[in-house]
N, C-alpha and C positions, 0 to 999 in steps of 0.2 A: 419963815419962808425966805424972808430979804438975806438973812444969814448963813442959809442954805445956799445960796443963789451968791453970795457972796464968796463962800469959800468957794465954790465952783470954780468961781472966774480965777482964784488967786491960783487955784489947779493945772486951771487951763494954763496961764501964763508959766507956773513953774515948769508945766511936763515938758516942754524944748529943751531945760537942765537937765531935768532928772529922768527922762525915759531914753533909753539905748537906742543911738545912730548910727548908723556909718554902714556897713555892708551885712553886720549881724545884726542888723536892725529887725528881723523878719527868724531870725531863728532862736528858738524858744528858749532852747536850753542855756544857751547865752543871756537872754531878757531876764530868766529865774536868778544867773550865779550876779547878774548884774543889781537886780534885786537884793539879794543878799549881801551883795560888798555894801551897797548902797547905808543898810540899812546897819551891818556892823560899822563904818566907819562911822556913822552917826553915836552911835550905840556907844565906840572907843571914846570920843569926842567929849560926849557926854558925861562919862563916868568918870574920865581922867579930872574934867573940871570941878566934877559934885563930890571928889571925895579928896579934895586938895585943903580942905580946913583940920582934916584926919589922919592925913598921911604923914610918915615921917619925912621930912624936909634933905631930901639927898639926890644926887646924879641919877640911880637908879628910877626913884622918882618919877623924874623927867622924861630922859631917855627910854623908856621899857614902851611906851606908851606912842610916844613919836614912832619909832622904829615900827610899831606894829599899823600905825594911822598913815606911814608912809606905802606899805604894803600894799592897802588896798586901796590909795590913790591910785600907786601904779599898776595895781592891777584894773581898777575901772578905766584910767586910760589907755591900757593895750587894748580892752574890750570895744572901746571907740575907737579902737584904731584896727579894729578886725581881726583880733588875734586871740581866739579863745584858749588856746592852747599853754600860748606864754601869759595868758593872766590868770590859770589858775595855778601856773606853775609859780607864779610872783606872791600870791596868795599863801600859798601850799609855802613858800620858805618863809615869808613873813611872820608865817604863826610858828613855824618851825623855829626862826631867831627868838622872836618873844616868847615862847615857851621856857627856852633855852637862857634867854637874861634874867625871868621870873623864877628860875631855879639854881639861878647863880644869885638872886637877889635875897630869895625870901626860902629859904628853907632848904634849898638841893630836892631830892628826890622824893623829901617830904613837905615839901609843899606842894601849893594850888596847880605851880605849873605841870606836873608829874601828869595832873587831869589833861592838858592839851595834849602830849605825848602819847597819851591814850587814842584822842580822838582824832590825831592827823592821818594816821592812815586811812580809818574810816572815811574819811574828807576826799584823800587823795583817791581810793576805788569810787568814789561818787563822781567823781569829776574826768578822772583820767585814765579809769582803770585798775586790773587787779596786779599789772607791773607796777604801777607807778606805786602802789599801795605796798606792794614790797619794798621796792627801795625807799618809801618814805621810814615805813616801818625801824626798816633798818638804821636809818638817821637817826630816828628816834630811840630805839634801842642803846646806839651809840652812845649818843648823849646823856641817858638815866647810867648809863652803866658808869662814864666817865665819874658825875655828881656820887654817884656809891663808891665808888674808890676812893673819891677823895674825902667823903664822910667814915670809910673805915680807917682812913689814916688818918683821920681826925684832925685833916686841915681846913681849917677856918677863912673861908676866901673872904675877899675884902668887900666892901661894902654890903657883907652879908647882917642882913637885920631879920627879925620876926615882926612878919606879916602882919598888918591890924586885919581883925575881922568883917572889915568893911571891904578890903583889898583883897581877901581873900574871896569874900564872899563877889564881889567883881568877877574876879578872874572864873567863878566858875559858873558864871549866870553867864560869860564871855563862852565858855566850852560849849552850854548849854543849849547859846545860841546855835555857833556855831554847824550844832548836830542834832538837835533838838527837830528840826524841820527837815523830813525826809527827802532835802534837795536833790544827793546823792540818786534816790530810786527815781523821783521825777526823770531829772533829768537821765538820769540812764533804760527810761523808759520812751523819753521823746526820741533821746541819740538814734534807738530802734526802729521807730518807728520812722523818723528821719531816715533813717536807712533804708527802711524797704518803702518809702515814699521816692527818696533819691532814685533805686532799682529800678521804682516800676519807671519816675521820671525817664529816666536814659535808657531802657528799653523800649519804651514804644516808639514806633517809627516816627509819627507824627514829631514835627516842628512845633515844641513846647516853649513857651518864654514868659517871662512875669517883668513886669516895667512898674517900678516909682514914679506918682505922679508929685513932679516937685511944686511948691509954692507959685516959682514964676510960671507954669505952664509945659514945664519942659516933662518928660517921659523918658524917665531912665533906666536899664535893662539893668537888675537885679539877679536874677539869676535865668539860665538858660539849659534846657539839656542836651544830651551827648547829640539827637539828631539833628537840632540846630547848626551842630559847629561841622559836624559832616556834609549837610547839606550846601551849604554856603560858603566851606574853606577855610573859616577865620576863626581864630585859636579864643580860648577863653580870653586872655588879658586882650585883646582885641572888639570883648565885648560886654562882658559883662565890669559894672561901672560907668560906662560909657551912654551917650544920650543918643539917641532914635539918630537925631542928624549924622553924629558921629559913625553910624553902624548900617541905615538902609542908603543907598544909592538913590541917585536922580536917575532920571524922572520920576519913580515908586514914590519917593517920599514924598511929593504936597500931596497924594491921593490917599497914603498912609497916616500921614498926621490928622490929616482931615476926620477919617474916619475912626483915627484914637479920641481928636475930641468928640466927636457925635456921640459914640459908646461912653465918655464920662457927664456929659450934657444933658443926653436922652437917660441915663442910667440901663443901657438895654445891649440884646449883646447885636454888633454890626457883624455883617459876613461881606465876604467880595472875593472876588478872582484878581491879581496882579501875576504877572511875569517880570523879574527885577534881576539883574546880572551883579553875578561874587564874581569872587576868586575862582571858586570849583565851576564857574559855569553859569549858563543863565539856568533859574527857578521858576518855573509857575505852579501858584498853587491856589486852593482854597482855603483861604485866610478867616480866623473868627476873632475876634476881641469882646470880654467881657467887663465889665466895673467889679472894683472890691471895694466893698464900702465899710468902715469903721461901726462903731456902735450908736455913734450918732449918724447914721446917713450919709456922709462926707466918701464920697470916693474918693479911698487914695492909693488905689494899685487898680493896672489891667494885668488880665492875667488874657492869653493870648494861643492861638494853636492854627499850626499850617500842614494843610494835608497835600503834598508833593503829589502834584498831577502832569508834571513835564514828561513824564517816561507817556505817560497814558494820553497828554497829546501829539507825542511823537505817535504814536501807535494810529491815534486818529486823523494826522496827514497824511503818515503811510498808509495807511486805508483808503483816506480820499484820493491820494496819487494812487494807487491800486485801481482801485474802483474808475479813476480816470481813464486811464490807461488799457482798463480792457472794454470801456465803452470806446476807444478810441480803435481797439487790436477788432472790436465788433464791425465799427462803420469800417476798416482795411477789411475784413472778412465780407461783409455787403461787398464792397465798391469793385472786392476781387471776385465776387460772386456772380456782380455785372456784366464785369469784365469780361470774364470765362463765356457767358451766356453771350458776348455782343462778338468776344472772337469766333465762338464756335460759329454763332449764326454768318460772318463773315467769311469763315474759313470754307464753310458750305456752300455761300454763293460765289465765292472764288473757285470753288473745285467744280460747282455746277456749271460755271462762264467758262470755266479750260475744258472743260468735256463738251459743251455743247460748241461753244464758240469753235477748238480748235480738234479737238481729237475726234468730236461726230461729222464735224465739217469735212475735214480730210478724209473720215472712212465714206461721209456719202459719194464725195469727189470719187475717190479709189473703185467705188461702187459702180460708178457712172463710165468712167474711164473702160473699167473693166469687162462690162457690159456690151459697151459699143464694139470692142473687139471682137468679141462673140459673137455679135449681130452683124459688123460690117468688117471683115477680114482685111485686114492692110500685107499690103506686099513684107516678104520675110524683111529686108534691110528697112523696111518703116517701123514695123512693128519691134523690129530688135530697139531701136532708140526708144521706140513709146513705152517698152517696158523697162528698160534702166530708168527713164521719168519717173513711171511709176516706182519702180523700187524703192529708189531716193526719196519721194515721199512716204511711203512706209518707215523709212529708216527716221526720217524728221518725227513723223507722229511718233516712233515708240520712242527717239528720244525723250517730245514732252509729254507723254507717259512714264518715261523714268523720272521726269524733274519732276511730275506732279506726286507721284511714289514717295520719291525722297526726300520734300518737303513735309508728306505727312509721317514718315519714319525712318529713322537713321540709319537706314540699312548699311550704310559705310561701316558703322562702330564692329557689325557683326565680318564683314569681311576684309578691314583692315586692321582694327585694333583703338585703345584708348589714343595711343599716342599720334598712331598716324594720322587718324580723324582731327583728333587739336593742330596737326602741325596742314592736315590740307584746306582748315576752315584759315590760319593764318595767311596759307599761299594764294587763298582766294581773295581774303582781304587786301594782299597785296597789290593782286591783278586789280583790285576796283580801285582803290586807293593808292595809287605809285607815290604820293606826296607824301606820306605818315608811313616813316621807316619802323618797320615790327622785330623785332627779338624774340624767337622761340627757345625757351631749354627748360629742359627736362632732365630728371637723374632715372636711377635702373628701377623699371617697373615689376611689382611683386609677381606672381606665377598666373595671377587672374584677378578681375575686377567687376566686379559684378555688375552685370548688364546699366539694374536700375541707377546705381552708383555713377557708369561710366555715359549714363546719357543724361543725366543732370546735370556730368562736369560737359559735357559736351553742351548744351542747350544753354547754360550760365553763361560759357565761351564765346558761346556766337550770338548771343541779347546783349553782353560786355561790349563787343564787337561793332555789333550794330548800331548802340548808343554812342559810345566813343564816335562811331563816323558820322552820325547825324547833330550829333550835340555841342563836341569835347575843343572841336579847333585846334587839334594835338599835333603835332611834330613828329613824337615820338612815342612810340609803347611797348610795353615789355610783355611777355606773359611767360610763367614758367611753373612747371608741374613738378613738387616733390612728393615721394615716400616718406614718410621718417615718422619714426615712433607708435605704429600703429595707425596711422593715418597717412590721408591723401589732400595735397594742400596744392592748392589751383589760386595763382597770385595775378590781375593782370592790374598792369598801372600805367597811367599815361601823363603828360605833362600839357595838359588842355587846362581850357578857362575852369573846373570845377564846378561846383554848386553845394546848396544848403542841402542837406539831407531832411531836414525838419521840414523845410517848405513845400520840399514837392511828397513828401509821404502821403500815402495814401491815394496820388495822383498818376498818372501815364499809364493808363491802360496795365498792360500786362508786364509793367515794366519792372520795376523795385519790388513789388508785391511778388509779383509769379515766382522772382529769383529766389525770395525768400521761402516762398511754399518751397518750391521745388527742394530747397537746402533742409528744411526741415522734414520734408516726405523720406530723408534718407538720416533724419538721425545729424544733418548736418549743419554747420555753424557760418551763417554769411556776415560778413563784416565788412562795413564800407565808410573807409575814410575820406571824405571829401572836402575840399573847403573853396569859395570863390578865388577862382585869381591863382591855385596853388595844388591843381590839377586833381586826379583822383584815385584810390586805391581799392582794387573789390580782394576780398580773401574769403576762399571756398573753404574749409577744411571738412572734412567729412572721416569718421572712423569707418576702419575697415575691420572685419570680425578676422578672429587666428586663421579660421581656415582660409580667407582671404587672401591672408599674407604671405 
């Protein structure tokens, strides 16, 4: 049991030598060919020293053996250095040299070497492929063909000796090895499945990532896929290799780290929501980290997954601003609903006080007047002046009978037009206001405008108007009326004190509010630029249908 427990510990301390680091530290089919060099350079090592009391005493010797023990040094150190590619390629010619010296050595193409020649191609389809297996092939080819010419021409190369049967039998327990262990289908079975592991990796949308957890503490991103580098903007060499510090942004990272050690502490998987700013943009998502634990329980990988939910809470602002927005278009729809209900009832008792106050007054007066004529006869030259009196009172009432008319419909639009009615509601503002100089213009009006159209622009005109003179403190105003393009655009602007549009929304009676019904009742588009200090802009535009124009 102590001996068991003993070799254990001598294990644990060697595997920091002899198990595969560095970036292909996690891929298999590297761990296996690394496995195998491991074990043939051992293998060379060993056999060069145990058959050194038998062998003949020569350069070949020496060298055949080196050349071959240098191979798979260098081939195990490109594999620490990340380069599966160029260490089986270093591999793949080492045995190709030393095939190639042991049939310059010991026999030409009848000897042991002739066996490697055989089995390098097989080697090279395990490792690299069924190209590379041809061009090995053909090396190999090469070379036996070279050794039989020079055996038919019966030259005798130099330091050529016959093989001892110990040397021989080396060289071919050395092939045996070599191909003996169906490395080749393994690993061209991981490659596969590596592959359509890699596939589904970078196909799925989800933020996939796997982190090294190192000795000191630190969390290092090992490998990552396609949606990670698109999500974030930042290129493989940018990440992978590289430590959490190096790769997440502050603020994210103390809440990030935090929660990678929890998930290696607790052994459990953590989840959370962060938002963290790349390159591409800021991210948020829902975040999971889980432990990968070894065979002894020792966590030493997270493996890690972010499900991109920024689009989806963009989607959930704009809904809240939506949803905002029309409870706020609901209380302007109340407050214009009021509104409507406090002018009508106003407008009623206004038009009930001019008809009682002034239009039933003067009919009962008229009444009275008229009466007593009838009942007390006045001399012709009295009566000629009591009735021009009376006249002229008549003439006064139907006057404000026509203002109270024409206050409740625009009778003007129908007997002078769009344009005249804008330019007499300006000549009236004139008359009341001589201090705030007005500008009227107008360009050529289409053949007709329709009624509801032309008492919109008309009623926007003269609420513009009225505000401007009760509000604006203006000097000066412009308003002018064009055609163009299918539409009718009605501009006034004034150089007055301004205001917020935001503040008073929703507010002044029949002010802001009613402009805007009115512009939408016809399909049309009100806009108002205003700002404190920096006067204000209203623009009517309204389409007009073909037959319109």
């Amino acid at each position: 049991m102590r001996s068991k427990s003993y070799i254990s510990r001598i294990a644990h301390r060697l595997t920091p030598f002899i198990e595969l680091r560095g970036s292909l530290a996690d891929d298999q089919p590297a761990r296996i060919l690394h496995v195998l060099l491991a074990a043939l350079a051992v293998w060379m090592a060993a056999g060069w020293v145990a058959t050194i009391p038998f062998a003949i005493k020569s350069l070949p010797r020496y060298l055949n053996p080196l050349v071959q023990e240098a191979s798979y040094v260098t081939a195990l150190v490109l594999l620490r250095l990340g380069h599966f590619r160029r260490a089986s390629l270093a591999y793949l010619a080492g045995t190709w040299i030393w095939a190639s010296l042991i049939s310059f050595s010991f026999g030409g193409v009848h000897g042991s070497g002739a066996l490697l020649y055989v089995s390098l191609p097989a080697s090279a389809a395990w490792l690299l492929g069924y190209n590379a297996a041809i061009r090995t092939g053909g090396w190999c080819l090469l070379g036996a063909l070279v050794f039989t010419v020079l055996e038919m021409m019966h030259v005798r190369l130099p330091y050529q000796h016959q093989a001892t049967p110990l040397g021989t039998w080396f060289v071919i327990v050395q092939a045996v090895l070599i191909n003996a262990i169906p490395v080749g289908q393994i690993i061209a079975r991981l490659r596969e499945s590596q592959r359509r592991l890699v596939s589904i990796y970078d196909t799925v949308q989800d933020v996939i990532f796997y982190l090294a957890i190192e000795p000191e503490g630190q969390f290092r991103f090992v490998s990552v896929n396609a949606a990670f580098l698109r999500v974030t903007g930042l290129s493989q060499e940018m990440v992978v290799g590289k430590t959490v510090k190096d790769v997440i942004p502050e603020p994210s990272l103390t809440m990030v780290l935090g929660k990678y050690r929890q998930a290696v502490e607790e052994h459990t998987v953590v989840q959370w929501e962060e938002t963290s700013d790349y390159p591409a943009g800021q991210v948020t998502g829902e975040i999971s980290v889980a432990p990968v634990v070894d065979h002894t329980g020792a966590c030493t990988h997270l493996v890690g997954s972010v499900h991109n939910i920024t689009e989806k809470k963009r989607a959930q602002e704009i809904e809240s601003r939506l949803a905002s927005d029309l409870e706020h278009s609901r209380d302007e729809i109340r407050a214009l609903a009021a509104s409507l209900m406090k002018a009508q009832e106003d407008e009623r008792r206004r038009v009930s006080r001019e008809l009682h106050d002034h239009i039933c007054h003067q009919l009962a007066s008229l009444a009275v007047d008229l009466g007593k004529l009838t009942v007390d006869p006045l001399p012709p030259k009295n009566a000629r002046a009591q009735l021009e009196a009376i006249r002229a009172r008549v003439v006064k009432t139907s006057q404000e009978t026509h203002d109270i008319a024409y206050q409740m419909h625009t009778a003007i639009l129908d007997d002078l037009g769009l344009i005249a009615s804008l330019k007499d509601l300006c000549h009236q503002f004139s008359e009341h206001y001589p201090d705030i100089a007005l500008d009227f213009e107008d360009s050529d009006q289409p053949a007709s405008i329709p009624s509801e159209v032309a008492s919109c622009l008309y009623r926007i005109e003269e609420e513009s108007l009225e505000n401007i003179a009760k509000h604006s403190r203006a000097k000066r105003v412009s308003v002018r009326l064009d055609f163009k393009h299918g539409a009718v655009v009605l501009t006034i602007q004034d150089d007055g004190v301004g205001f917020d549009p935001k503040a008073v929304k929703g507010y002044g009676g029949l002010g802001l509010i009613s402009m805007k019904e009115r512009a939408y009742s016809v399909n049309g588009k009100l806009t108002i630029l205003a700002q404190q200090g920096h006067g204000t802009q209203i623009t009517l535009e309204i389409p007009l249908q073909v037959g319109d124009s």
